[in-house]
TORTIKE-995195 format. One line per 2 residues: number of its first residue (from 1); for each residue x, y, z of C-alpha. Coordinates in Angstrom, 3 decimals. Example, Ala and Ser with C-alpha at 12.3 -4.5 7.8 and 13.67 -1.06 7.14 Angstrom:
1	12.300:-4.500:7.800; 13.670:-1.060:7.140 .
END
This chain:
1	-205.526:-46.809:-79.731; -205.021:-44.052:-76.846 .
3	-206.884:-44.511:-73.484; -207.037:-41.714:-71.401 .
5	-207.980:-40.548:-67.870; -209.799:-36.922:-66.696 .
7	-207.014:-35.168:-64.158; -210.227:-33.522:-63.062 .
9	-213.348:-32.227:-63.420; -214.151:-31.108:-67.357 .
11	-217.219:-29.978:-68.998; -219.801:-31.985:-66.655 .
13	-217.648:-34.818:-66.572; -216.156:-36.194:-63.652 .
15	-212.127:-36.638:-62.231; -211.401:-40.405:-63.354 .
17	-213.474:-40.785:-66.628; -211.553:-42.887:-68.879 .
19	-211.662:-41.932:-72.917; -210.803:-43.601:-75.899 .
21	-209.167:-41.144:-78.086; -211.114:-41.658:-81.163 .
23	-209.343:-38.592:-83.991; -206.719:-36.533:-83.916 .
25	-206.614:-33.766:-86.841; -204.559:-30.503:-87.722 .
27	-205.466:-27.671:-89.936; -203.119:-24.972:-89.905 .
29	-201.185:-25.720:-86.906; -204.190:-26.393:-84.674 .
31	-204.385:-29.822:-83.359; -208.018:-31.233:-82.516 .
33	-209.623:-34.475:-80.652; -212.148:-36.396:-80.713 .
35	-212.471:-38.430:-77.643; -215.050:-41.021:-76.451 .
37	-216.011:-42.259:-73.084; -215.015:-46.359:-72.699 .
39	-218.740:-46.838:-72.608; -219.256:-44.382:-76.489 .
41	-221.755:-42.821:-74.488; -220.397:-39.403:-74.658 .
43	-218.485:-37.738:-77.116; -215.831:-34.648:-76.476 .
45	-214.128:-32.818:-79.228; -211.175:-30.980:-77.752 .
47	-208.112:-28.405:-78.511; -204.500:-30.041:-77.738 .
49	-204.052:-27.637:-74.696; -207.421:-28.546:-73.436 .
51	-206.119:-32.556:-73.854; -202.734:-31.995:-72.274 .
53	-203.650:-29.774:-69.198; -207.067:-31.829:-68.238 .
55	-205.784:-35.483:-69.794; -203.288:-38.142:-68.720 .
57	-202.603:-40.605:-71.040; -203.028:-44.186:-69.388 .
59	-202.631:-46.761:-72.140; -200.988:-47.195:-75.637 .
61	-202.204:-50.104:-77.559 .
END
């Protein structure tokens, strides 16, 4: 499992949020995720630029 960390602000959300990356699909070249907070209180479903330029991955287990 992926854990990772907001690089800032996104969608209401605040700089430092940590998410469990929770899918990871591709239809036609377009990659989407599904992450959730570490408390599964909120759920984001992103694009992979949205992931890469807000995201930093913190932890591969």
């Amino acid at each position: 499992m992926k854990i990772y960390k907001l690089k800032k602000n996104f969608k209401g959300l605040k700089k430092g949020t940590q998410f469990y990356l929770i899918a990871e699909s591709e239809f036609i070249g377009v990659k989407d995720f599904v992450l959730r907070t570490k408390d599964l209180a909120v759920r984001i479903s992103i694009n992979e630029r949205e992931l890469h330029s807000n995201f930093i991955l913190m932890q591969y287990l």
